[in-house]
Steps between C-alpha positions, in 0.01 A plus 500: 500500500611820419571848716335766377700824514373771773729683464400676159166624648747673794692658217238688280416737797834651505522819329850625394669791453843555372656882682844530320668335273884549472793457262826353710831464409769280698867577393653164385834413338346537106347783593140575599264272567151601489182398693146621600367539851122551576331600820110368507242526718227207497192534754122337497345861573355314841786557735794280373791657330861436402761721339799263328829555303588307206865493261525356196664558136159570380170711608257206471721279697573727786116606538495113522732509764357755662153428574635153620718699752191694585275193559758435793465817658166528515322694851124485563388880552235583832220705310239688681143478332549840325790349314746692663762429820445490848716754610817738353795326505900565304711263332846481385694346301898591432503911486081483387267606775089438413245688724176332438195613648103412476310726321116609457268265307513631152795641508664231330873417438726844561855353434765528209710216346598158595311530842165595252543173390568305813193641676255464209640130448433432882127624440521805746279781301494805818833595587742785523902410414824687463803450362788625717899479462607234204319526140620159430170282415595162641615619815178718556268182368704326766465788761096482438534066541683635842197687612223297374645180703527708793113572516331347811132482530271599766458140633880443504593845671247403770634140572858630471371767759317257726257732531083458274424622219242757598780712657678515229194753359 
């Protein structure tokens, strides 16, 4: 009797995103050898995201490469029922710094760049972000990953508290 394969119906809920896409050179003894490096973000848009790095000699192959890196790294995201975080909290990653805070219902997603992408990719659609220190898009994808995974809910902040849930209000 044969498996059937589960794991393809997992698979076709993942939405990706590639961020950059760079040209690399490494310095060897014939002269230049060059490669490709992509940074991509993949996320469900229901609170699970991942941001991965792929190399290869080729685009194709290192997008390959990268959303297999990504599918390792992947966080599950605390969302409120307005779509948006329970409470401001900063990341960082290397020299990047991320503020993220919630934001008004309706306001939607005020954000620039690679952390754009990471938030709309985790499904969060009411929050406030900015970009401090580094312009460099895989550290601040990385710095937003930081923050996200840092998140605690109001259940878990009371039983890390030891105190109910009511107080918390």
């Amino acid at each position: 009797m044969k498996k059937k394969n589960t794991r393809n119906k997992e698979e076709n809920n993942w939405e990706e995103k590639v961020v950059q896409v760079k040209r690399v050179t490494k310095v060897v003894k014939g002269g230049k050898k060059l490669s490709f490096r992509a940074v991509l973000v993949i996320g469900d848009e229901n609170g699970q995201i991942g941001v991965g790095i792929g190399k290869a000699s080729d685009v194709i192959g290192a997008v390959k490469k990268g959303v297999a890196d990504a599918k390792k790294n992947v966080i599950n995201v605390p969302l409120t029922k307005y779509f948006s975080i329970p409470h401001p909290i900063n990341g960082i990653s290397g020299a990047a710094k991320v503020m993220l805070r919630p934001s008004a219902t309706g306001s939607g997603v005020i954000a620039g760049g690679s952390t754009r992408t990471v938030l709309e990719l985790a499904g969060i659609k009411n929050i406030l972000a900015k970009q401090l220190g580094s312009n460099n898009k895989l550290n601040n994808a990385k710095a937003v990953i930081n923050a996200l995974s840092n998140l605690k809910t109001f259940k878990e902040a009371s039983i890390l508290r030891n105190i109910e849930l009511e107080q918390l209000y």
